[in-house]
C-alpha positions, 0 to 999 in steps of 0.5 A: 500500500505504501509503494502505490501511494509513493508510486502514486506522488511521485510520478505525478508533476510537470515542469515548466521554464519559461525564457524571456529573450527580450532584454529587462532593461532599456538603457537610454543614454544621454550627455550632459550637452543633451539636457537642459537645466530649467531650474531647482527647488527646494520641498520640505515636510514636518511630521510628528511620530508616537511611539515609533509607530504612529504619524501625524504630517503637520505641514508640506511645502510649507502648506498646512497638511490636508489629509483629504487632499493628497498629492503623491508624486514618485521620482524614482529615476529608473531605479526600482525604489522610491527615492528619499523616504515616503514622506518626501513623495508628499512634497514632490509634486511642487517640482512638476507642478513648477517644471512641467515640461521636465523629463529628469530630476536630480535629487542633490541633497535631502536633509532630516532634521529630529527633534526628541519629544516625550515617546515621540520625534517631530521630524522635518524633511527636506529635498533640494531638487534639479529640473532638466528637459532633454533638448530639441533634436535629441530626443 
């Protein structure tokens, strides 16, 4: 009875490879003659935790936080992961709602500035970020 059952589980059972012969990267390259440099702005949140586990957004951009409202907006760059914490992708979208003709961002520098509270932090994030738009005739 033993010999069946083990007769019975081991012959049953496909395999299956699948191949992709298509690349998973397409690489563009580009100069910096090929970009154009529209300009740079600084973004900023402040935010409050508890506890290391809970969080209150006070402000973004400067603007009081509405959390029915919210804007979120990914520079990622090509690269899998968003860059420069979550809460920063709150502020973003000033950078495309000023430069909207932009096709790269740089990210030149992002700051945190902690302040320790009783079971808490209040934190305040900032972002300083390059705009370029890619050049006639070089697209």
């Amino acid at each position: 009875m033993a010999g069946v059952a083990a007769l019975l589980f081991t012959s049953c059972g496909t395999t299956t490879h699948t191949r992709s012969f298509s690349p998973q990267i397409t690489q563009l390259i580009y100069q910096n003659k090929d970009m154009e440099f529209l300009g740079e702005t600084e973004v900023s949140v402040n935010y409050s935790t508890w506890l290391s586990i809970f969080y209150q957004i006070h402000t973004v951009n400067g603007v009081e936080y509405d959390s029915s409202n919210k804007k979120i907006t990914v520079l990622n760059n090509g690269i899998a992961l968003p860059v420069a914490g979550s809460k920063l992708q709150k502020a973003y979208y000033k950078v495309i709602e000023k430069f909207p003709e932009a096709r790269y961002f740089q990210i030149v520098r992002t700051t945190t500035e902690k302040e320790k509270l009783f079971l808490g932090r209040e934190y305040t994030q900032k972002a300083l970020i390059r705009a370029y738009k890619i050049r006639p005739g070089k697209e």
